[in-house]
C-alpha positions as CSV (number, residue, x, y, z in Angstrom):
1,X,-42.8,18.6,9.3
2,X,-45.3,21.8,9.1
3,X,-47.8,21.8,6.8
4,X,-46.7,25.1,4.9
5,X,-43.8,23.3,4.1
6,X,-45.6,20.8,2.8
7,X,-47.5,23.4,0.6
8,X,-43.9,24.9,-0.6
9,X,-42.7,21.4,-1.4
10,X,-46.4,21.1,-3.8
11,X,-46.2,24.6,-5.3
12,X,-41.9,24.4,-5.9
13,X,-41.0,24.0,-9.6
14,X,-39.0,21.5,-10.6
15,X,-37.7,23.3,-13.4
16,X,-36.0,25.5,-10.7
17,X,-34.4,22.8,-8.8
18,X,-33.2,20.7,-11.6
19,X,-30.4,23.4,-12.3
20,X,-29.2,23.0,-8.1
21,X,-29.3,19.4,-8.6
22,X,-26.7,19.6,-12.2
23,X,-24.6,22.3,-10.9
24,X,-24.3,20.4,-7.2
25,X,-23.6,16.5,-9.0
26,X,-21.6,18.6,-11.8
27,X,-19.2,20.0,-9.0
28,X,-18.7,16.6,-7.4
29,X,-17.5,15.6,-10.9
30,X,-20.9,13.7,-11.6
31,X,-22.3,13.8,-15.1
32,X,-25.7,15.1,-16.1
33,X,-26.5,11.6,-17.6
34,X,-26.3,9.9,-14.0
35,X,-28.2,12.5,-13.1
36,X,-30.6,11.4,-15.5
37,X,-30.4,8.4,-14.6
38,X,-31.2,8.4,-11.0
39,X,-34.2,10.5,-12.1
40,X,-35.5,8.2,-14.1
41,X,-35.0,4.8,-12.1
42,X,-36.8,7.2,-8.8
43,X,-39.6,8.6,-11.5
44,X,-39.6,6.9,-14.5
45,X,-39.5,9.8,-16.3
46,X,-36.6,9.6,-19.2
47,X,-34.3,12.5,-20.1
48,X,-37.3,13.9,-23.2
49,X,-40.0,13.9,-19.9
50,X,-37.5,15.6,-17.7
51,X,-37.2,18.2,-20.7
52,X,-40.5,18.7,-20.7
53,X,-41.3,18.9,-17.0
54,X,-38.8,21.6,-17.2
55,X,-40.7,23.8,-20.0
56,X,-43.9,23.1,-18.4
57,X,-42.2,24.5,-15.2
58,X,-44.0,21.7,-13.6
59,X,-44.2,22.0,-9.7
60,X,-43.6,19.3,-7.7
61,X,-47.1,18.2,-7.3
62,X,-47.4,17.9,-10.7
63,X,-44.2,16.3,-10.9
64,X,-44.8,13.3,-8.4
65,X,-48.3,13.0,-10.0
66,X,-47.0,11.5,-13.1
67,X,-44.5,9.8,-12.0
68,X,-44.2,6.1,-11.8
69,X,-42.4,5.8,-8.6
70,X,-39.9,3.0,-8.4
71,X,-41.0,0.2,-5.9
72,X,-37.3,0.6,-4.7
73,X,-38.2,3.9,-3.1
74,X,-38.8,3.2,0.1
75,X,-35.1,1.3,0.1
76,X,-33.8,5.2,0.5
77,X,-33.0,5.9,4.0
78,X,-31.2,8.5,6.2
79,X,-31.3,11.7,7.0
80,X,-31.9,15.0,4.7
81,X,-32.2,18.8,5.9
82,X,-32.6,17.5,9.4
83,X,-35.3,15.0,8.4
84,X,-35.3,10.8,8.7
85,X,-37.0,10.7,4.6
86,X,-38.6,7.1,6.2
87,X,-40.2,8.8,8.8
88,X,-41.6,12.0,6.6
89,X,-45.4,11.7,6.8
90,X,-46.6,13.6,4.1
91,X,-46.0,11.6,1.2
92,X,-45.0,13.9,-1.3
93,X,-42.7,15.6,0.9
94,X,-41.4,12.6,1.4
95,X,-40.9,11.9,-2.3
96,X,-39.2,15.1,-2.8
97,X,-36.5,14.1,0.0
98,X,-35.9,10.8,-1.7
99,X,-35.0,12.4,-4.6
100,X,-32.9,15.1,-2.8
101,X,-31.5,12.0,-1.4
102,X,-30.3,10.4,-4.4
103,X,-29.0,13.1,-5.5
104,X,-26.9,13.6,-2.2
105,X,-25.5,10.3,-2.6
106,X,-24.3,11.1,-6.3
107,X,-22.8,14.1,-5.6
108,X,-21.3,12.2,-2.6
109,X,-19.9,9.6,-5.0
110,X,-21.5,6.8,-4.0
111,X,-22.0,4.1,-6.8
112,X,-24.5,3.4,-8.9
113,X,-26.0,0.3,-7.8
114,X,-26.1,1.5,-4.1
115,X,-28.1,4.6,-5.0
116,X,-30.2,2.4,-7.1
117,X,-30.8,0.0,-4.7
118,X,-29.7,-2.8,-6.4
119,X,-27.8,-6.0,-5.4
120,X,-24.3,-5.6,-6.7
């Protein structure tokens, strides 16, 4: 991956991407709460911290900072815009794509506990 878009990936606002990812899970006849949900169980961050990521237009960098990634996280393979997100070396890129990823598989309608990771 080039390093500008590794830059982009830092400096994009989450506040502007959250929108994509309601409308896209929304479409698939997702809810904003699973949404929520796979947000928090990649981040930690619950649905009043998403809020306020969102007015702070916090960018991505900021974003990843804070967050508390699940140990899980590295559980989430395949392949997003092209890339293998277990072979992405720059690791918040890589973060980014693993939440694109989850995302993906909600929209796709995948269940719960396979997005989550968890043992059914």
């Amino acid at each position: 991956m080039l390093k500008n878009q590794d830059d982009r990936f830092a400096q994009m606002s989450f506040a502007t991407v959250y929108p994509l990812y309601l409308a896209k899970v929304v479409r698939k006849g997702r809810t904003e709460a699973e949404l929520l949900q796979v947000i928090e169980w990649l981040t930690g961050f619950d649905a009043k911290e998403v809020d306020q990521l969102i007015e702070t237009k916090a960018n991505f960098a900021r974003f990843f900072d804070k967050a508390k990634l699940n140990p899980n996280a590295s559980l989430i393979t395949g392949v997003i815009c092209g890339y293998r997100v277990e072979d992405i070396e720059n690791p918040l890129t890589q973060k980014v794509r693993y939440l694109d990823k989850i995302v993906d598989e909600l929209a796709q309608g995948k269940k719960m506990e396979k997005i989550l990771r968890q043992r059914p």
